[in-house]
C-alpha atoms as one frame of an Amber mdcrd trajectory, in Angstrom:
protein
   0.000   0.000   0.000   1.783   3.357  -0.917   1.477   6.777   0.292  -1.755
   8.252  -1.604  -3.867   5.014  -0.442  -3.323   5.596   2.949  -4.146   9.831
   2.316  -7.375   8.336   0.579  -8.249   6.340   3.446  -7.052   9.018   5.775
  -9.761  11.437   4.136 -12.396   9.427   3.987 -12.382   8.763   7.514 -12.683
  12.691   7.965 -14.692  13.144   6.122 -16.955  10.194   7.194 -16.181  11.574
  10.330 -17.057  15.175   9.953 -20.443  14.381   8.444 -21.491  12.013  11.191
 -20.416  14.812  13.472 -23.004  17.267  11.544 -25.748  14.880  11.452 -25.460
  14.709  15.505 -24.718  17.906  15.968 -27.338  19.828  13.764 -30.571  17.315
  12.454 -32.731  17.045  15.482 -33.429  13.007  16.477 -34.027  11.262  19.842
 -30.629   9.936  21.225 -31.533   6.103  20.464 -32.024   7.118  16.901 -28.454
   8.678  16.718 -26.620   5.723  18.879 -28.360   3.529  16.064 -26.758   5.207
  13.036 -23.578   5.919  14.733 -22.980   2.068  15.103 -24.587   0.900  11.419
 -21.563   3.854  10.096 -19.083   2.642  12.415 -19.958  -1.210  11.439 -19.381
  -0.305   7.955 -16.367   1.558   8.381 -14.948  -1.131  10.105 -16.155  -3.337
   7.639 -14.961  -1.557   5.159 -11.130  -0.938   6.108 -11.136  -4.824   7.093
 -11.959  -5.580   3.232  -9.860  -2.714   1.952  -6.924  -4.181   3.975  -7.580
  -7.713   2.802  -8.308  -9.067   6.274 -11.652 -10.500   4.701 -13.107 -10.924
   1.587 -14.968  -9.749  -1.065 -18.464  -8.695   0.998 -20.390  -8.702  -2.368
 -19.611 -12.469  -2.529 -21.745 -13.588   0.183 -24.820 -15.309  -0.014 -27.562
 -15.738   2.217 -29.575 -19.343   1.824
C-alpha cells in the first residue's frame, strides 16, 4: 500500500467523520435514533477498512440461503 492510499483512506475517515459529526450535531433526532446510526456507520467503516486491507473478503460475494 503506498502513500496516496493511505491519504485516501485518511480522508475518507474525515470526512466520514465530519459528516457524522453534523448529522449529531445539527438534524434534530431522539438519542436512540443517533446511537443507532452511529454504530450501522461505524460497522461499515470497520467493515470496510477490514476488506480494503484484505483481512476478509470480497463482501459482495456472500450469499444468504
Amino acid at each position: 500500500m503506498d502513500v496516496n492510499q493511505l491519504i485516501h483512506i485518511v480522508i475518507v475517515l474525515v470526512v466520514v467523520g465530519v459528516l457524522l459529526g453534523l448529522i449529531n450535531r445539527f438534524i434534530p433526532m431522539a438519542s436512540s435514533i443517533k446511537s443507532i446510526i452511529n454504530g450501522i456507520v461505524v460497522i461499515f467503516v470497520v467493515l470496510w477498512l477490514l476488506q480494503l486491507f484484505g483481512i476478509i473478503g470480497a463482501i459482495g460475494g456472500m450469499r444468504v440461503r
